[in-house]
Z-matrix of the N, CA and C atoms (Angstrom, degrees):
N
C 1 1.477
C 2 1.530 1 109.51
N 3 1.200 2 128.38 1 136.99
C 4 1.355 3 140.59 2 -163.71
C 5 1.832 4 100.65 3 -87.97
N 6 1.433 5 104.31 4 149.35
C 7 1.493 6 112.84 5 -155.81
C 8 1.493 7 92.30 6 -59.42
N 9 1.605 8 122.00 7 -47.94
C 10 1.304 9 138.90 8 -172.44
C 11 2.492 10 103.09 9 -37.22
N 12 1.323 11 87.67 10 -55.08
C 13 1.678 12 61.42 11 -171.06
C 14 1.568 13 113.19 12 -94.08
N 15 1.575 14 111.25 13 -3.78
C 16 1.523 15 81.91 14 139.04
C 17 1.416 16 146.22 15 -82.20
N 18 0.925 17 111.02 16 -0.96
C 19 1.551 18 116.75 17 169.29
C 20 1.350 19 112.38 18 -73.96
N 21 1.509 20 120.20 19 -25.34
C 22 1.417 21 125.98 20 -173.38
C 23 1.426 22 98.68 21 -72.19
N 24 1.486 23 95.01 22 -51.45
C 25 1.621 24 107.68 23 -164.32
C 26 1.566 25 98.38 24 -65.84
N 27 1.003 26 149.43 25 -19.81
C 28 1.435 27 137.52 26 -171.36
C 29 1.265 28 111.84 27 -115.19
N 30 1.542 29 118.92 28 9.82
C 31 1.932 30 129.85 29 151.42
C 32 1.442 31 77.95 30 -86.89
N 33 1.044 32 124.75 31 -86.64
C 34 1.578 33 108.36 32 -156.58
C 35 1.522 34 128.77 33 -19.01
N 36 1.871 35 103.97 34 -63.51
C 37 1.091 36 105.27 35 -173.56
C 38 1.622 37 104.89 36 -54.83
N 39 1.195 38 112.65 37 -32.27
C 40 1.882 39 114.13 38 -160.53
C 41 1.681 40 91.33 39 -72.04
N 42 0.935 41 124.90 40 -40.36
C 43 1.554 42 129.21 41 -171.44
C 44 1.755 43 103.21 42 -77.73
N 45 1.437 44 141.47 43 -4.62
C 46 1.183 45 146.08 44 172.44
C 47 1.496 46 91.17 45 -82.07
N 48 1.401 47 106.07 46 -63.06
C 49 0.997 48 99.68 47 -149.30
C 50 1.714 49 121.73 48 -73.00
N 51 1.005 50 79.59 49 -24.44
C 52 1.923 51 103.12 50 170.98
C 53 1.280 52 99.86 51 -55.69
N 54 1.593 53 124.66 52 -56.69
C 55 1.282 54 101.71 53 -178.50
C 56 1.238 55 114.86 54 -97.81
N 57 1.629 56 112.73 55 155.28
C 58 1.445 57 141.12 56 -160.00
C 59 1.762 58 108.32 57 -49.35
């Protein structure tokens, strides 16, 4: 898997979790 969608994937998770 290319560095690019984990980086996506781990704003995401940080942005889930950020919100409530």
């Amino acid at each position: 898997s290319p560095p690019e969608k984990k980086n996506g994937e781990r704003v995401q998770l940080a942005h889930h979790f950020s919100e409530p």
